[in-house]
C-alpha positions in Angstrom: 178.7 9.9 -73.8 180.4 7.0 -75.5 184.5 6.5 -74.5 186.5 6.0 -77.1 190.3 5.6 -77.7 191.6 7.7 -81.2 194.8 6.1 -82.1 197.3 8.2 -83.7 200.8 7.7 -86.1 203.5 6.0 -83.8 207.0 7.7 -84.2 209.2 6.1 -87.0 211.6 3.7 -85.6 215.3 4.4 -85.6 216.8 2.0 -87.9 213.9 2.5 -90.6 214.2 5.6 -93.5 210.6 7.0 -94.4 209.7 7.9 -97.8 206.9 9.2 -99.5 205.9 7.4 -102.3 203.8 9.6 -104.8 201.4 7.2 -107.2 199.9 8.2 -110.2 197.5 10.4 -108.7 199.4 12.2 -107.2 198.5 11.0 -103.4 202.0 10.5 -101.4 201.8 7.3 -99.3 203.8 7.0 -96.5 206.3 4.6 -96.3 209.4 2.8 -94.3 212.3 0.5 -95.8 214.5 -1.5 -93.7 217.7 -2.8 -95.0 219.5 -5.6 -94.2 222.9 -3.9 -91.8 225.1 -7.0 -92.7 224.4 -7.9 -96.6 225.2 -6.0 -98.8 222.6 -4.9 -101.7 221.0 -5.3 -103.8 218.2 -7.2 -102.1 214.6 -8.8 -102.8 212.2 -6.7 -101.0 209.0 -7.2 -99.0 206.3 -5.5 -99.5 203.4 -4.8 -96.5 200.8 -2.4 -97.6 198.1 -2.0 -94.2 195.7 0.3 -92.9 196.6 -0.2 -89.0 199.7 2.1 -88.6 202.7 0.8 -90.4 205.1 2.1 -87.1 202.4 1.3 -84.2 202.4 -1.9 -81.7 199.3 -3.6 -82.8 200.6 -4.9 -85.8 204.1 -5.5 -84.6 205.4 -4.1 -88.1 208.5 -2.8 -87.1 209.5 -6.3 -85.7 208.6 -8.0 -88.6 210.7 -5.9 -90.9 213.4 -6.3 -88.9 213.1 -10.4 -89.0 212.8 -10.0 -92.3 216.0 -8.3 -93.1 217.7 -11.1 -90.5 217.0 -13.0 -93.9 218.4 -10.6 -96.2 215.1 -9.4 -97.5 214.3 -4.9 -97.7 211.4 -4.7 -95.3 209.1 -2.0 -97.1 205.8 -1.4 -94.7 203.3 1.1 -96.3 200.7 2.8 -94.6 197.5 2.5 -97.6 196.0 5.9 -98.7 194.2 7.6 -96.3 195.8 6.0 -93.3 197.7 7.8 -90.5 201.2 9.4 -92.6 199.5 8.8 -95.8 197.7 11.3 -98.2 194.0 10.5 -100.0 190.5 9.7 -99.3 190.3 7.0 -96.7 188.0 4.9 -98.7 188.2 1.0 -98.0 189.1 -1.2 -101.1 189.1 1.3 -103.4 192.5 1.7 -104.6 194.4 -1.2 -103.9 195.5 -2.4 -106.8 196.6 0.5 -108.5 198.8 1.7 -105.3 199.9 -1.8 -105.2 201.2 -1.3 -109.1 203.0 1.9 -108.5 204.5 1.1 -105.0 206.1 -2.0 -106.3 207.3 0.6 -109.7 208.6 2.0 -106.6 210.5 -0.3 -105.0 212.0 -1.9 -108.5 213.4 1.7 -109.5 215.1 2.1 -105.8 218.7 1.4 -105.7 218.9 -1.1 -103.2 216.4 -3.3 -104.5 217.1 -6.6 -106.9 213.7 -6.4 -109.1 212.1 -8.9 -107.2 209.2 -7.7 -104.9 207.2 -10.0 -102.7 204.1 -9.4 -100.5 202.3 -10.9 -97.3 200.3 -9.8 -94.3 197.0 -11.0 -92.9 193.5 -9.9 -92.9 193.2 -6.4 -94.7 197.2 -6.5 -95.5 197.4 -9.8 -96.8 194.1 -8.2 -99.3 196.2 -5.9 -100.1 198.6 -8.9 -101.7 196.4 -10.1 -103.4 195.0 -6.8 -105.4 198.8 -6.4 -105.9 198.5 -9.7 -107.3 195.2 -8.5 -109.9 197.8 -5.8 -111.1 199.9 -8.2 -112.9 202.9 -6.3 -111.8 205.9 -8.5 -113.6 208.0 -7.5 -110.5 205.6 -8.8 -107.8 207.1 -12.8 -107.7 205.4 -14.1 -105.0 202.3 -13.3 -102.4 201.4 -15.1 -99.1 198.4 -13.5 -97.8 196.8 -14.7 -94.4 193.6 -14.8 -92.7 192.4 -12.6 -95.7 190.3 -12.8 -98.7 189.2 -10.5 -102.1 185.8 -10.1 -100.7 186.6 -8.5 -97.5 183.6 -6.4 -96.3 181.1 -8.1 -98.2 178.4 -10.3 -97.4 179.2 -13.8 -99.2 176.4 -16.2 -100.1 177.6 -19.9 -99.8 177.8 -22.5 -102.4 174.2 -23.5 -102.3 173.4 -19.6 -103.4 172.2 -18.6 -100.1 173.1 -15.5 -98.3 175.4 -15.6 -95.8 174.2 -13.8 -92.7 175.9 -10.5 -91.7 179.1 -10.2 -89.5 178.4 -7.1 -86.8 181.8 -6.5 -87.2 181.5 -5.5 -90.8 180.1 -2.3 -89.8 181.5 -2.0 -86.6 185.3 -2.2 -88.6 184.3 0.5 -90.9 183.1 2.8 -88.2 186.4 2.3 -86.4 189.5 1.8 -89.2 187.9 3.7 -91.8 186.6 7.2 -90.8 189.6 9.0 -91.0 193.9 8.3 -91.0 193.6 7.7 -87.4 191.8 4.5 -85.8 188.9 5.0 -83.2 189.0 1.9 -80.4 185.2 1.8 -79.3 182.4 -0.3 -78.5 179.0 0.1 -79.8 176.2 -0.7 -77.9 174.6 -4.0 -79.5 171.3 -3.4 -77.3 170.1 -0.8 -79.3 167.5 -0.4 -82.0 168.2 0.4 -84.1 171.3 -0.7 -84.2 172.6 2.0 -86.4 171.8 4.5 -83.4 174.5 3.9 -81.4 176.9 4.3 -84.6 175.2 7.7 -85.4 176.0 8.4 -81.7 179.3 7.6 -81.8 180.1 9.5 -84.8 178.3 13.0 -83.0 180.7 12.1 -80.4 183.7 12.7 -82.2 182.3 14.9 -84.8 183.0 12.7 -88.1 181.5 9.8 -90.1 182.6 7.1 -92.1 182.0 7.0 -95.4 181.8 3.4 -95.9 179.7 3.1 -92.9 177.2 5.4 -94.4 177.8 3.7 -97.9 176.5 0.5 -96.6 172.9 2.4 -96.4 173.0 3.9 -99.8 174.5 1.1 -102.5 174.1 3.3 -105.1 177.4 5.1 -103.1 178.8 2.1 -102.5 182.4 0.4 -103.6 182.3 -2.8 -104.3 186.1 -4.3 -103.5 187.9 -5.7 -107.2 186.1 -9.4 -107.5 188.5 -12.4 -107.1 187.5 -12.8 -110.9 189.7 -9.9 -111.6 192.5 -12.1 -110.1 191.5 -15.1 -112.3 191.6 -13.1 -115.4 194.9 -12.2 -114.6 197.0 -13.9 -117.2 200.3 -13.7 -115.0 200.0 -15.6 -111.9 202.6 -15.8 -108.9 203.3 -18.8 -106.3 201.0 -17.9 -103.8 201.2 -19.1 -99.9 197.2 -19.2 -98.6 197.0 -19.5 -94.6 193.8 -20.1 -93.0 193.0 -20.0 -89.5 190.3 -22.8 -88.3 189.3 -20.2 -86.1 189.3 -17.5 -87.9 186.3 -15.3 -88.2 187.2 -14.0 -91.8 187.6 -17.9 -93.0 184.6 -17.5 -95.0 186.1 -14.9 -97.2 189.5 -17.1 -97.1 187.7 -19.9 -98.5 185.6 -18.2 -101.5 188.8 -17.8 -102.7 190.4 -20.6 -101.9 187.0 -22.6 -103.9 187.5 -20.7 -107.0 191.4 -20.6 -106.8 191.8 -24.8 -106.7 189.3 -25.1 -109.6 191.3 -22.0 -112.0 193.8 -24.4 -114.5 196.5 -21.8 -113.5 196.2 -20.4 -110.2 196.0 -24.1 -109.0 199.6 -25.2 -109.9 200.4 -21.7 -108.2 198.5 -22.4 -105.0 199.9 -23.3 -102.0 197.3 -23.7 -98.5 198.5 -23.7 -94.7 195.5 -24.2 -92.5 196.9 -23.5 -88.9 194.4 -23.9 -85.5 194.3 -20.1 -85.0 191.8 -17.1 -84.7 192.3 -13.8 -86.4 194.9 -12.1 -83.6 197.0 -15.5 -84.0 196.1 -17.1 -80.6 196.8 -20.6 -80.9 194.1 -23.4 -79.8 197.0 -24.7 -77.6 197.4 -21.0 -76.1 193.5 -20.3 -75.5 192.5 -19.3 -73.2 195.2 -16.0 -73.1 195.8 -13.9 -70.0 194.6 -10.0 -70.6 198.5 -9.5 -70.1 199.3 -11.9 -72.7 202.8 -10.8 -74.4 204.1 -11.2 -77.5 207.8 -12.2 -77.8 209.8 -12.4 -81.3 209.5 -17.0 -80.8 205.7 -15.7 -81.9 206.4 -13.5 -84.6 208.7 -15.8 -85.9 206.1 -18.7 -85.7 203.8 -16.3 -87.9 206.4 -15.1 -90.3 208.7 -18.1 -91.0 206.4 -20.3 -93.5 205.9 -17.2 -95.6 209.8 -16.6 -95.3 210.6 -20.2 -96.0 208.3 -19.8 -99.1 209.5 -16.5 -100.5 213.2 -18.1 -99.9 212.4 -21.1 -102.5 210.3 -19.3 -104.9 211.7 -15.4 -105.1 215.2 -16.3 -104.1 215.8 -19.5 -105.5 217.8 -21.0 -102.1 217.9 -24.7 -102.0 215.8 -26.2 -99.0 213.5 -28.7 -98.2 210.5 -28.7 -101.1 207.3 -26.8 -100.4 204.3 -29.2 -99.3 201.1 -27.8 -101.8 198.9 -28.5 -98.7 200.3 -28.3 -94.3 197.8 -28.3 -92.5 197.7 -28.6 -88.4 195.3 -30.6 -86.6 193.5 -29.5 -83.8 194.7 -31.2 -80.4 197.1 -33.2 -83.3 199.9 -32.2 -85.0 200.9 -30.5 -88.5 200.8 -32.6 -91.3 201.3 -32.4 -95.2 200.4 -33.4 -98.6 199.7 -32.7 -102.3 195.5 -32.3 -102.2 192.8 -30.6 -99.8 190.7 -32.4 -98.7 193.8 -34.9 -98.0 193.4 -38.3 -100.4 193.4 -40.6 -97.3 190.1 -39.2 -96.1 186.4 -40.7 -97.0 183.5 -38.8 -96.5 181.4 -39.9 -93.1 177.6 -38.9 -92.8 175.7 -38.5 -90.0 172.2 -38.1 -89.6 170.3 -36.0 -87.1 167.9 -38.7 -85.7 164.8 -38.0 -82.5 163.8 -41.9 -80.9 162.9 -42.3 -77.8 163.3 -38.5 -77.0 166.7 -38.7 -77.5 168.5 -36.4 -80.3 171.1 -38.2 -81.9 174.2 -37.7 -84.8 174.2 -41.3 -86.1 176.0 -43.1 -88.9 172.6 -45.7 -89.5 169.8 -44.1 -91.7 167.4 -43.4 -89.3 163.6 -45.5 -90.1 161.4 -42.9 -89.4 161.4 -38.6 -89.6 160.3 -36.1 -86.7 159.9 -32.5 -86.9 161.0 -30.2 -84.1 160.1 -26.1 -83.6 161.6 -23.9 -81.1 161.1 -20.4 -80.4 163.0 -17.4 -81.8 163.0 -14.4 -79.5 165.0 -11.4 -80.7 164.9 -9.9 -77.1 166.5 -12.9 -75.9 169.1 -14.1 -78.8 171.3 -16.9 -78.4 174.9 -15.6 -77.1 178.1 -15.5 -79.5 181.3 -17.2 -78.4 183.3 -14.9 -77.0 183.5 -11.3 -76.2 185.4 -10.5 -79.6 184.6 -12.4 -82.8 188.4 -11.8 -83.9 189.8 -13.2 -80.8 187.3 -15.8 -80.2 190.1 -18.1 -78.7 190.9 -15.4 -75.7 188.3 -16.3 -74.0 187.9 -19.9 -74.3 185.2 -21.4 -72.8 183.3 -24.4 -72.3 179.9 -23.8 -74.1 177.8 -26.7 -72.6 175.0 -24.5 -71.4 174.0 -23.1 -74.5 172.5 -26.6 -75.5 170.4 -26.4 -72.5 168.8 -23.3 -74.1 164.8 -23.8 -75.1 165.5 -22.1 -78.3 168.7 -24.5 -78.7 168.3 -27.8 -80.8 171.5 -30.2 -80.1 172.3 -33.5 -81.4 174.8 -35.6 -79.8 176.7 -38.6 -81.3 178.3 -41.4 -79.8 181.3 -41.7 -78.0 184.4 -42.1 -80.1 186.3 -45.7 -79.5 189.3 -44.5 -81.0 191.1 -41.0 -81.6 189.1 -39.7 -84.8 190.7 -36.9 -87.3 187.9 -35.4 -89.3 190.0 -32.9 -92.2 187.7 -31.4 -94.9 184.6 -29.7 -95.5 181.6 -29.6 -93.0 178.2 -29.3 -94.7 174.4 -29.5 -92.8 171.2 -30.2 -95.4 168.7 -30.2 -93.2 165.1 -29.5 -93.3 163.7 -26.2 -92.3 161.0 -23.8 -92.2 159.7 -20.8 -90.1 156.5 -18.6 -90.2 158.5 -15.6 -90.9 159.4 -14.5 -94.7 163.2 -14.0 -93.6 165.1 -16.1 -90.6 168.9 -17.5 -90.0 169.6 -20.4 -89.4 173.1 -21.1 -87.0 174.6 -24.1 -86.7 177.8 -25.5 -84.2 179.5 -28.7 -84.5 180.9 -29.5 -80.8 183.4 -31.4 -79.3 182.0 -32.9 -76.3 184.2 -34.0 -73.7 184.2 -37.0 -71.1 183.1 -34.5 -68.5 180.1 -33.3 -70.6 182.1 -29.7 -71.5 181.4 -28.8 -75.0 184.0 -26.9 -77.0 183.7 -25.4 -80.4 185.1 -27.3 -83.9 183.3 -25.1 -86.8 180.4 -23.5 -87.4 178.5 -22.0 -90.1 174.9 -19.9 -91.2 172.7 -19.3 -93.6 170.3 -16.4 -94.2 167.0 -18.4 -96.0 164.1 -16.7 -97.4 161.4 -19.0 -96.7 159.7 -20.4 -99.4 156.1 -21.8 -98.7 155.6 -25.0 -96.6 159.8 -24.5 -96.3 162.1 -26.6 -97.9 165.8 -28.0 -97.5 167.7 -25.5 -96.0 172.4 -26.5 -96.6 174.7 -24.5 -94.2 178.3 -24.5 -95.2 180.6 -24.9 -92.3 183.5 -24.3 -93.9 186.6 -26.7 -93.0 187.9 -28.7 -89.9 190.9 -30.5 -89.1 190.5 -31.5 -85.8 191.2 -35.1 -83.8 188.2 -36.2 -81.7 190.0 -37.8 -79.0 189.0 -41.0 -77.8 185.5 -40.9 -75.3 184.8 -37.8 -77.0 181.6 -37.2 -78.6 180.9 -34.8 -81.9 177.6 -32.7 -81.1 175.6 -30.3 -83.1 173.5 -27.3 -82.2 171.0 -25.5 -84.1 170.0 -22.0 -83.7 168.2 -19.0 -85.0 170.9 -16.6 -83.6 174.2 -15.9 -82.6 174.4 -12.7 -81.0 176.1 -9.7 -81.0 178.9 -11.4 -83.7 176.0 -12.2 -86.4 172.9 -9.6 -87.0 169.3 -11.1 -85.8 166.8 -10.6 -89.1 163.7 -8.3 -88.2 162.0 -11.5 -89.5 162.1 -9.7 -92.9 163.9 -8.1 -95.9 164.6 -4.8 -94.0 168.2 -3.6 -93.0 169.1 -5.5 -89.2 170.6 -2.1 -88.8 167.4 0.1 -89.4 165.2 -1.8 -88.2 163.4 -1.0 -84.5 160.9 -4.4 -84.4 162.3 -7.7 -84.5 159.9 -10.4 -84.9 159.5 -13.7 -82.8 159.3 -16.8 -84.3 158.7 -20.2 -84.7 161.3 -22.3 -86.3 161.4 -26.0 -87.5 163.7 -28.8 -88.9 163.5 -32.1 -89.9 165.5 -35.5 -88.9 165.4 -38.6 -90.9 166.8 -39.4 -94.2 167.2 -35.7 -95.1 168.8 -34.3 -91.8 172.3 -35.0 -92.8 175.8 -33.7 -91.4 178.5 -34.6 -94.0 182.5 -34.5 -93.0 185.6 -36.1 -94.0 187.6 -38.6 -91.8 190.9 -40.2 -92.1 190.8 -44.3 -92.1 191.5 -45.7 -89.0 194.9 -47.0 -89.7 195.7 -42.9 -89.7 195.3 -42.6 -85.6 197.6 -42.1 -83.2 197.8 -40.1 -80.0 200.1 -37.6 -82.0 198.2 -37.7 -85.0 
């Protein structure tokens, strides 16, 4: 028997008015407006379209909306089609964009409302923004979507044109948020194989299936989300406010967009980018690790919601403030700071080679003379362990990580001890050598902050899925963005891995589904140091450190 929690519609607050909101195909979605009690109308509205309960506690909706209309905004929070008070299929992705168009038609016909709509949210409900955003809707003035992207729920392959590897939680969020309008709380049980057997399980259990789950094992059935190139193509764009948490576990999706957006002649000069040291619930670095009581008071929703307030203030509204940075971004164990590019101008680009001498593995700056190979084992009955108990909250449970580079099947580098505080802000790329005797195999990496007392503590990481070609060849992992200051004494690290388990799937060693598949392969894996083996970041000059840097 597998426990699970079914979470159903929360009562409608008090002080909000529900409406149904019938869009072109009839389907009514469910929907509550907040006024402003002391302004009177008509206003600029809000616009939060999510999947999670638009009235329940686990999005804090009904506190948002109300600091919302503290700053003379209409709060309007929508559940999406097919989600708890609303009517349809509950289909993921499918109909975003339309039901974005026709809710803000909506809005702009309502009598309290100015004409100006503006959006936000994070993760599926800041996607939700954006497909608002593919619309074109001439009402919809500004979106600030968070710890989102257009590709949610689809595998990414990285700028070198490799696959990424597979998030667990892909499948996992489909058999939970999208079976039904309720939500089902549960946890599958990662130690089976298949996989996909404790999901069919689950699903006898409570006596219904989700239809992008079973999608995902049928792509001839399956809906591919509107492709950022739809927003692209969009001749009208919007000021648009793009946060990014350095923690997050959807960054990768973030930052596809985020690529393509800075390099589009128009949506550049629209784009604005807040990078914030955060994980997908919003725990802070600062925070982590959180008590299991941890509560959230309005000082945090107001952290969250302000930027995206102070933004829709300047560019729907028009008020007169201080100007808008194009680029804040907070450094880890540092402070925020601000400026007009991304990577910032003042930063140069610092490479560090993975170097073996003397049996010592080291990240150094000086070209090493000579290469060395070195294998390790892969065993898919013993994988290396994730961060964390939940790849969303991955900050909740903090933890120094030290042991994991004690591991057989665990290659770390370490580099030498910093002589002064160190801000690294910008991409993180690994081209290393690689091969392996299977035809399919991952490759994980970690960049680690080592401290004086030898505890090692997460900065970014990144994998690859590589189809070996014969002999092997380089193999580039794309570890996304830091901004992070190594403090003085501290050392950078990196760890190479073949897994990263339960938050990544293992590969049966290869091309069959990691959910299907019963026998996973061992294997030997190998890289390369020397010349080839190099880590590339960005640093700030010296001249840029300070204790509160």
């Amino acid at each position: 028997m597998i426990r699970y929690l079914r979470v159903t519609a929360a009562p409608v607050p008090d002080d909000a008015t529900e409406h149904k909101v019938v869009v072109r195909d009839g389907v009514a979605l469910a929907t509550d407006v907040y006024l402003p009690s002391d302004k009177p109308g008509p206003h600029p509205a809000i616009l939060v379209r999510l999947p999670y309960d638009k009235d329940g506690a686990y999005c804090y909706m009904p506190r948002f909306a109300r600091l919302m209309t503290q700053r003379g905004y209409a709060a309007v929070i929508q559940d999406v089609r097919g989600k708890f008070r609303s009517q349809g299929a509950t289909e993921f992705g499918r109909h975003e964009v339309d039901d974005g168009w026709d809710t803000i038609d909506w809005i702009v016909s309502q009598p309290w409302s100015d004409g100006n709509v503006a959006m936000c949210g994070d993760s599926y409900y800041g996607y939700t923004s954006l497909a608002a955003a593919m619309s074109g809707h001439p009402a919809l003035k500004a979106i600030a979507p968070r710890l989102t992207g257009t590709q949610l729920s689809m595998t990414l392959t990285n700028p070198d044109g490799d696959r990424d590897v597979e998030q667990t939680a892909r499948r996992a969020y489909l058999a939970s948020v999208y079976i039904e309008q309720d939500t089902y709380e549960w946890e599958p049980d990662w130690s089976r194989r298949p996989l996909r057997e404790s999901f069919e399980e689950f699903f006898a259990e409570i006596g219904r299936r989700s239809a992008g789950f079973d999608a995902e094992f049928a792509p001839e059935t399956s809906h591919v989300p509107p492709p950022l190139e739809r927003l692209l193509l969009q001749e009208r764009t919007v000021p648009l406010l793009f946060t990014v948490g350095w923690f997050d576990n959807c960054a990768p999706w973030s930052w596809h967009d985020i690529r393509a957006l800075m390099e589009h002649p128009a949506w550049s000069r629209q784009l604005h980018l807040r990078m914030e040291p955060i994980d997908h619930e919003n725990l802070r670095l600062d925070e982590a690790p959180a008590p299991p009581d941890r509560s959230i008071g309005d000082d945090v929703l107001a952290r969250i919601l302000d930027p995206t307030l102070d933004f829709f203030d300047h560019f729907v509204r028009g008020i007169p403030g201080p100007p808008i940075p194009r680029v804040s971004y907070e450094i880890c164990h540092g402070r925020v700071h601000s400026g007009e590019s991304w990577p910032p101008e003042d930063t140069h680009e610092v490479r560090m080679f993975l170097s073996e001498q003397g049996g010592k593995r080291t990240l150094t700056p000086e070209q090493p003379a000579a290469s060395t190979r070195i294998s390790w084992s892969h065993d898919p009955a013993d994988p290396v362990p994730s961060i964390g108990r939940n790849p969303f909250a991955i900050l909740y449970d903090w933890h120094d990580i030290s042991d994991t580079g004690h591991r057989a099947d665990v290659v770390q580098f370490t580099g030498p001890a910093a002589e002064h505080d160190q801000i690294y802000a910008g991409p993180v790329a690994l081209q290393v050598p690689f091969s392996a005797d299977v035809q399919v195999t991952h490759l994980h990496a970690r960049l680690l902050d080592i401290d004086t007392d030898g505890r090692a503590f997460l900065i970014a990481k990144g994998q690859t899925r590589v189809v070996m070609p014969a002999g092997g060849g380089l193999a580039t992992v794309d570890l996304l963005h830091v901004g992070y200051r190594l403090r003085r004494g501290h050392r950078l690290a990196l760890q190479l891995m073949s897994s990263d388990f339960p938050h990544y799937v293992m590969t049966p060693g290869d091309d069959g589904d990691p959910f299907e598949a019963v026998d996973f392969v061992a294997s030997k894996q190998s890289i390369g140091t020397g010349e080839s083996a190099v880590l590339s970041l960005r640093a700030l000059a010296p001249s840029g450190h300070s204790p509160a840097s």
